[in-house]
Structure formats: structure tokens, C-alpha cells
C-alpha positions, 0 to 999 in steps of 0.5 A: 348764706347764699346758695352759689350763683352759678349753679342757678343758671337758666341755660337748660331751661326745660319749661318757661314757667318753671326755671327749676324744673331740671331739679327734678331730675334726681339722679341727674349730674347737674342737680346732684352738683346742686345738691353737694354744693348745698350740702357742704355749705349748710353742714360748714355752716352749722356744723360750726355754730357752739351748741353743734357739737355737743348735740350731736354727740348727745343725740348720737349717745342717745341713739346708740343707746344700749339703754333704748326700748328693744320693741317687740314682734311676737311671732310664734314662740320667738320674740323678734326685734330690729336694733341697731348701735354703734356696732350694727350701724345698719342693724341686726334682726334678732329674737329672743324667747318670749320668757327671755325677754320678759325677764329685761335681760334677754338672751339675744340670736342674731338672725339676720345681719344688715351690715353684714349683707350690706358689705357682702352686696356693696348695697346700702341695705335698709331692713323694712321688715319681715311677713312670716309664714303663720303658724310656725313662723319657720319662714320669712319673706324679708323686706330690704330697700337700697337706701331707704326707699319705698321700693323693696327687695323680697327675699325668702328667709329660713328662720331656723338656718338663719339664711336666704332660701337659694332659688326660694321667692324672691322679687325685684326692686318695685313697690311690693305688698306680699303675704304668705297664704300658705308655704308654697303659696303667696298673694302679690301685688308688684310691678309685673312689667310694662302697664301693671303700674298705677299713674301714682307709681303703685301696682295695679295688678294681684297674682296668686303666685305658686312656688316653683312658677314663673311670677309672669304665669301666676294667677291673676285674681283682680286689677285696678285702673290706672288712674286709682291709687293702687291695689291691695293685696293682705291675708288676715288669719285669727282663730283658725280661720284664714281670709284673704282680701284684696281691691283698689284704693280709688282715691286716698280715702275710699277703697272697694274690697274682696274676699277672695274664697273658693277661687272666686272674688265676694265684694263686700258690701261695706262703704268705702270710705270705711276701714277695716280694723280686723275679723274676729270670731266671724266678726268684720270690724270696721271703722266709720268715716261718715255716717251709714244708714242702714235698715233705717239705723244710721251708724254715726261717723266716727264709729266701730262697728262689726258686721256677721261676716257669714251674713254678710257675704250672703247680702245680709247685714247684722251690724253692732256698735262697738263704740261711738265717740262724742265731740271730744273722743276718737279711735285711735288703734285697733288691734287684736290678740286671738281672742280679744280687741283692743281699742286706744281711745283718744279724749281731749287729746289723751289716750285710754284703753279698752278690751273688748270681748265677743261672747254670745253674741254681743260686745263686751267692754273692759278698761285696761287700767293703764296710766292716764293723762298720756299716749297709749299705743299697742305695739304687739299682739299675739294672734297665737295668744292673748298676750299683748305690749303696749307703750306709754309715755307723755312728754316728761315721763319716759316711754315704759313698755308693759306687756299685758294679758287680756284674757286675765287683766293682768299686765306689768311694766316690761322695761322703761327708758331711762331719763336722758334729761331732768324732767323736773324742771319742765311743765306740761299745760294745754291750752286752746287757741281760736281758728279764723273761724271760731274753732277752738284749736287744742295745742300742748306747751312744754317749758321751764317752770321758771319761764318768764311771760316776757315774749323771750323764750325761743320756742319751737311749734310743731304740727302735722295737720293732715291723713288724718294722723293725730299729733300726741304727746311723745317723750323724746330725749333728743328734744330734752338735750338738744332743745329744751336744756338749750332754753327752750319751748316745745308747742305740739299743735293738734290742728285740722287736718289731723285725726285727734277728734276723728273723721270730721276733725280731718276733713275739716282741712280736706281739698277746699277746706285745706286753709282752715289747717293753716289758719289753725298753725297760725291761730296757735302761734299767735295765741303763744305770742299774745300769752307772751310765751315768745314773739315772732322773733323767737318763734320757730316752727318744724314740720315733715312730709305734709307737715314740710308743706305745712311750713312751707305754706307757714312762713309763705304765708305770714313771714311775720309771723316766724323767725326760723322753719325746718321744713322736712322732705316737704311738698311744695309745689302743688301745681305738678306735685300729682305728677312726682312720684307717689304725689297722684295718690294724695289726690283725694287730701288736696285736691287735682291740680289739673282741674281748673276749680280745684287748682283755684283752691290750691293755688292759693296757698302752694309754696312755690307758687306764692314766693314772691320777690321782694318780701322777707322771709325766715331763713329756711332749712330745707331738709331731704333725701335723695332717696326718697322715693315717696315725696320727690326731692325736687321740691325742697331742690327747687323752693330753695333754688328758686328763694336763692334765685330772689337773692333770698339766704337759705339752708339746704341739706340733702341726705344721700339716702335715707328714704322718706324717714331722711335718715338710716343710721344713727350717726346720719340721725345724729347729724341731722339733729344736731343740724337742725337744733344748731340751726333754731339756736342760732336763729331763735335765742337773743342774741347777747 
């Protein structure tokens, strides 16, 4: 399927050696031209394809379902949740008592309607989230974006009238980071004007912003330079105790950090490639990207650690190990009730949880015993309590959420998903396959348990390869439906790039190192063909964000080694991707294209730079959203025109909104899914 010809046209050429560039433009006539005319030829095709309709019922059933798992934000004596349905397309805000919804039939409030606001303002509204006031929770600083986008709308919020506070705080659309310090008072990072944003399109400036002054005459408390990533702006409140942070991010992974006490900014003295996890009981917890010397002592990367804060803020250092991993582990959360912290470990690839307890001065260690051999993740902590939620789920068993006590050790199974596909006819294996430069390369295999080793199964790899973000096992019964009732096989591949061994598995795939994570997505693929799982005919492979780039540098790469590519609001061209959007702050991952030496590097591997006439590559789809204000558009756009521009088929849909997640309800969600699985059905089952 061909794009149409005359929308590839050089007549408004805006740089010689980039024919696309106007597709960069995202709101402008002529690309959105482009756009509608892909779109409608991409859902006309698949939409027709057999297997079309009955995904995108199934998926849509799914994510309607009255059935999901309402997720938890304890917050004061309320329960609070996002939902939505076929009836609140957009979503409602809601909360129960915390006693209601422990009981798996909650009396539901309705505080706040997303459809209902959306239809009073004629603006697409897309609820990302609310800061409460600490305690009482009485108030909300709401978060709303048009669409999807990264930038929000602040409102002010009166949780007990269930309305907007008329002349409360509010601020415009921009890249906001706002908390609460106390009800008159907040901390704000946002645009203030002309010069208070970063070249990453973040803020530069924090203000302590007072309620019933003007946000220009709030008090500036630190700034950052234009060429770091961005500033921070956070209150941390536990045990009575209140601790307001601010700094820069410098460059993707190092940050410098304030507290801001008494009026006055305290650097702390911690590296600055660490994180930090949380304070607890005077206690800074960190986590260690490298190794820290200190008085001798060195802290292995890797590590959580905690510093005496009091001690700290006066130039001393008393530091205690909290964990140190080994080959095979790593952090994977961090989080806190009033008195505990939890912390999910990763071993080969499964979680294991973990309480600890500051008594006397020392660390102590508890298991949580919760179910093995699966991905454990906290989703709620009561910071008023020590009560928490956790999930588990694997590939096969159904997410189930527990709530849980880490003061008794008590904890229960709160709800569980229903099983929307029969996992007995599935099987789980792991396997490792060998990198380019002997790295042996952990990836799971879900499949029938009646598959055949005859190179015939059509199977579907997936990776993300990359933040450090580790990929873990997930149950999804959109996949179950949609792919693997279909026939087929589902590859989840634990590349570099990720986090899944912690710090070094990361920046083992940093900047000059980026083509050991496209060797790995290639050693796995081939270890799946040499098993005879399948053949590069029946090979498909999906990926999003960094994971669209993964992909994209996949089937530029070695076209032979793949039959169809879902490549997902992707970046693609790494020659001006610091110059789109919020591209300027991925520096620090791959590398500064405008430095000779390190576009050396990246020019070897960028999409669309090594698209070359003449070769035959998989058919692509290409996947984004206009709305999305994270990764530009005009990657997707322009990869696809210029392979359209080779005489070379492609798929090309772009939701209208929908932000960098590329979809905000649930029948967008729907029409996605079932696009892209008809899509891996049509290219990847043997064809009879």
C-alpha cells in the first residue's frame, strides 16, 4: 500500500538534504493533509483485514470492562481512583472509603466528571492526575492536558464540594511540576514567560508562589541554565516532617539537589547520578548509579543506601547499606508507608519484596511473602498509615491486587482480574541468547504448549531497551485475544539498554555503546529462529518510544531478519532528534548529534539516515499522535514519506490525540489494537 504521490512533493522544500522537513510542522495544512490521507488509507485497509473486527470488539469489551482492577491512591481517609468505561468515555475521578473498597464492592463518589467538564469547555480533556494538600486531603490541585499532551492545565480543586475553587490557583497550559507546601502556599516549576524555559522545552526557573499573589512576583528560589534538562520542584512530607527539594536535572541521569529550609537553599552532598528514593525517620535514602567512595568505604553501584540527613546538611556523612545486589539482582522500586520501606527486588528477571525497618539506628529486613516466579509492583502507600497495595501478576495468571499491612505482615488478595483467555493452553520458558560480544541476553517465550519446533509459528518480539527501564513479565488479555488465541507467540526480550540487572545493564547501551542493545534485539531474534520457533518470515517484532526507535533501527538494520514492524511514536531521526520537542533532554541516553565524534556514533545506526534505496524492507506501520508533545511526530511522518518516496509500501496512522501514550479512550484503544494485531496476522501467518 502506497502512500499517495502527490502528497510526496518537493515544491516547499525547506532544507536540501532533508525533502520532509515540512512534516515537522505539526499542526500545519499541508502535513495534516498528509496525515488524514494515511490514515484513512491505513484504517480502509486493515479494518478490512478477517480477524479486524472481532479484535476490536474483544479489545474494546476488555477495556470497558466493569471487571478491571479500580487502582488505588490512598489519600487521607478516601480511596481515590481514575475509571473509565463505555459510559465515561473520558473518565470519572471517584473515591470510596478506604473500608469500602476493601470490601471488592465499593460504594463509589464521583468527584469529578472528565466527560462532563470536557463537554462544558468543548476541549478534549485528558485527566493526568491530582496533588493533594497533606493531611486532610480537602483540596486538589488537578492536572488536565488537551488531548494527551505532556502540558497541563493546573486547576485548584475543593474536594469536599466537588468543584473548582473560583479565583483559587490556577495556571496555563505549559510543562507544570507543583506541589502544595502548605494551603496558602505552593512550589512551581512552569513557564513564567520569555527565557524561563529550557532548549528541552522544560522550566528553568522555581517560584514560591503565595495564594493571592500575582505568579510573576512569586519568589524565585533557584534557576537552571538553558542547556540543562530541566529543574525540579517536589515536597516530601513523612512522619511529621516536611522537606522541600528543588535542583536541575543537568543531563538525563545527574541532577544537583536543594533543600530549601529556613528560607535559604542546602546543597546536598550527594553524587549526582544518584537517586533518591525517600526520607524516612531523618534518613535519605538513595540509589547508587556508580560506585561512591567514601572515608575509604566504597558503596557498590547498584546499592541503596541512606545518609543521616541532619548529619548530612552539616557536611557529615554516616551512611548504611540497605541492599547491595549481585550479578543477577537489582532495585526495582522504592517506596514508603509512614513507617516502613518497601523495596521490590529484581532476580533473574522475577520480583521479590522486601520491608525494611529503621529501629535503633540500623536497618532491618523482612520478606513480604507474596507469590513468586512474577512481577510484584507496589501501586499505593499510605504515608498516613502503614498500610500499602501491591500487584502481582506473570504472563498467564491474572494481575491480583493485595492490599497489605507492613506494620503486622498481614496482607490478603484485595480483587483479581478475571481470566478474559484460557491460559492452560500457554506455557512460559526463559531462555538466554548470546549478544555479538558474548553477553548472554535473557528474553521470555509465551506459546502453545502443542507448538511445533517447525519455524512456522508467527511470533511477536518485543523490547524496549533503554532509561534504564526494566522489561517484566505483564499479563495482558489483549494479547491473549488478540495474539496468542490467533496462533501466536509472544517474546518479551530483557536487552541492555534496560534496567533489569540494574546500572551497568544500562549503560552498557549508553551513547557509544547504543549498538550492543541492537545486537542484543538481534541476538534474541536469531536464537528464536535457530530453536525453530519461527523464521524470519513469521518474525514480527513491536516496539514504543525508545522501543520505536529500537525497531526502527531493527528492520534498517537487518530487513532479513524481519517480516513486520509496529514501530510506536518513535524517534527516528537522530540527526535533528535534540532539536524536536522534549528530544534535547535524551542527550545524556544517546549522545549530542551536533558534536562530530558522537554523531559519528549515532550516524550509524539513525533510521532515517540509513534508509537506503533499493533494499527490501518489512512493510512498516507506523504508529503516533499528533498530540504528542514528548516524541515529535514528525519522525513517524517523515520515515514513512520518505520509504513512500523510495517506491517502498508502508502503514501510517496517526491519532489525532491521544499524547505520547497514543490513545485517550477506550475505543481509540481499541482501534489501535485491533489495527496493529490485524496488521501481524495479515503479514506474519502462513498464508494457505
Amino acid at each position: 500500500m502506497l502512500l499517495p504521490a502527490c502528497l510526496i512533493c518537493f515544491t516547499t522544500v525547506l532544507a536540501q538534504d532533508d525533502p520532509y522537513l515540512w512534516l515537522e510542522d505539526v499542526e500545519g495544512e499541508k502535513a495534516l493533509e498528509f496525515v488524514k490521507a494515511q490514515n484513512k488509507a491505513t484504517l480502509d485497509k486493515l479494518s478490512k483485514e478477517k480477524e479486524y473486527g472481532d479484535i476490536y470488539r474483544k479489545s474494546l469489551e476488555i477495556y470497558n470492562s466493569k471487571d478491571k482492577i479500580p487502582y488505588p491512591s490512598t489519600l487521607g481517609k478516601y480511596v481515590y481512583n481514575f475509571w473509565q468505561d463505555d459510559v465515561h468515555k473520558r473518565g470519572i475521578w471517584r473515591r470510596a472509603t478506604k473500608q469500602s473498597y476493601n470490601s471488592r464492592q465499593p460504594v463509589w463518589e464521583t468527584v469529578l466528571d472528565i466527560d462532563k467538564i470536557s463537554e462544558e469547555d468543548d476541549i478534549k480533556w485528558v485527566f493526568q492526575g491530582a496533588t493533594g494538600l497533606y493531611p486532610a486531603y480537602d483540596r486538589f490541585l488537578i492536572s488536565l492536558s488537551k488531548g494527551g499532551s505532556d502540558a497541563i492545565v493546573i486547576k485548584e480543586f475543593d474536594a469536599g464540594k466537588k468543584a473548582f475553587i473560583e479565583n483559587g490557583f490556577s495556571l496555563p497550559e505549559a510543562k507544570t511540576e507543583v506541589s502544595y507546601i502548605d494551603k496558602s502556599t505552593l512550589i512551581v516549576a512552569t513557564d513564567f514567560g520569555e527565557g524561563t524555559m529550557t532548549a528541552s522545552g522544560y522550566p528553568r526557573q522555581v517560584k514560591i508562589w503565595r495564594r493571592g499573589e500575582a505568579l510573576q512576583k512569586a519568589r524565585l528560589i533557584y534557576e537552571c541554565g538553558k542547556e540543562d534538562v530541566s529543574v525540579f520542584a517536589s515536597v516530601i512530607k513523612n512522619d511529621g516532617a516536611q522537606y522541600i527539594l528543588t535542583g536541575r536535572y543537568k543531563t538525563t541521569f545527574t541532577s544537583e539537589t536543594f533543600l530549601w529550609q529556613n528560607g535559604r537553599l542546602i546543597k546536598l552532598n550527594i553524587p549526582n547520578d544518584s537517586q533518591i528514593s525517600g526520607i524516612m525517620k531523618g534518613q535519605l535514602v538513595i540509589s547508587l548509579k556508580s560506585d561512591w567512595k567514601v572515608n575509604g568505604k566504597v558503596f557498590m553501584q547498584g546499592s541503596l543506601i541512606s545518609l543521616n540527613l541532619p548529619l548530612l546538611l552539616k557536611g557529615e556523612k554516616k551512611i548504611q547499606t540497605i541492599y547491595q545486589p549481585n550479578e543477577w539482582t537489582s532495585i526495582a522500586g522504592v517506596n514508603n508507608t509512614k513507617s516502613k520501606l518497601l523495596v521490590a527486588l529484581l532476580n533473574n528477571v522475577k520480583n521479590e519484596l522486601y520491608q525494611y525497618s529503621f529501629e535503633k539506628g540500623i536497618w532491618k529486613k523482612e520478606k513480604v511473602k507474596a507469590p513468586d516466579l512474577g512481577t510484584i509492583s507496589v501501586t499505593d502507600a499510605d504515608l498516613l498509615s502503614d498500610e500499602y497495595y501491591f500487584i502481582y501478576s506473570n504472563f498467564l495468571t491474572p494481575t491480583t491486587l493485595y492490599t497489605a499491612n507492613a506494620a503486622t505482615g498481614t496482607l490478603k488478595v484485595c480483587r483479581s482480574l478475571p481470566a478474559l483467555f484460557d491460559a492452560s493452553r500457554y506455557k512460559v520458558e526463559q531462555f538466554k541468547a548470546k549478544s555479538k560480544d558474548g553477553t548472554l541476553v535473557p528474553y521470555f517465550l509465551v506459546s502453545a504448549k502443542d507448538m511445533k519446533p517447525d519455524s512456522s509459528t508467527p511470533t511477536l518480539l518485543y523490547a524496549y531497551g533503554g532509561f534504564e527501564v526494566p522489561s517484566l513479565p505483564y499479563y495482558s488479555s489483549v494479547i491473549g485475544n488478540a495474539w496468542l488465541n490467533n496462533g501466536g507467540a509472544f517474546v518479551l526480550a530483557n536487552i541492555r539498554g534496560g534496567g533489569e540487572f540494574g546500572p551497568k545493564w544500562h549503560q552498557a547501551g549508553l551513547k557509544e555503546k547504543r549498538q550492543n542493545v541492537y545486537d542484543d534485539f538481534h541476538s534474541v531474534a536469531e536464537d528464536l529462529v535457530a530453536k525453530k520457533i519461527t523464521s524470519s518470515r513469521h518474525l514480527g517484532i513491536m516496539g514504543g518510544s525508545n522501543g520505536g526507535l529500537l525497531v526502527g533501527v531493527a528492520f534498517t538494520q537487518r530487513p532479513d531478519l524481519y517480516n513486520a514492524v509496529v514501530c510506536q511514536v518513535p524517534l527516528l531521526d537522530m540527526k535533528r532528534y535534540n532539536k524536536l520537542l522534549a528530544g534535547a533532554s535524551w542527550m545524556g541516553e544517546y549522545g549530542n548529534p551536533d558534536i562530530p565524534e558522537e554523531w559519528a556514533y549515532i550516524q550509524k545506526y539513525s533510521p532515517y539516515q540509513n534508509l537506503k534505496q533499493g533494499v527490501k524492507y518489512p512493510e512498516v506501520f507506523f504508529y503516533t499522535s499528533t498530540r504528542d508533545d514528548r516524541v515529535h511526530p514528525g519522525h513517524a511522518r517523515k520515515m514513512a514519506a520518505k520509504m513512500a518516496g523510495f517506491g517502498m509500501p508502508v502503514f501510517y496512522y496517526e491519532n489525532m490525540e491521544g499524547g505520547h501514550g497514543g490513545s485517550s479512550t477506550p475505543e481509540q484503544r481499541a482501534r489501535e489494537t485491533a489495527m496493529q494485531y490485524a496488521y501481524f496476522l495479515m503479514k506474519l501467518r502462513s498464508r494457505r
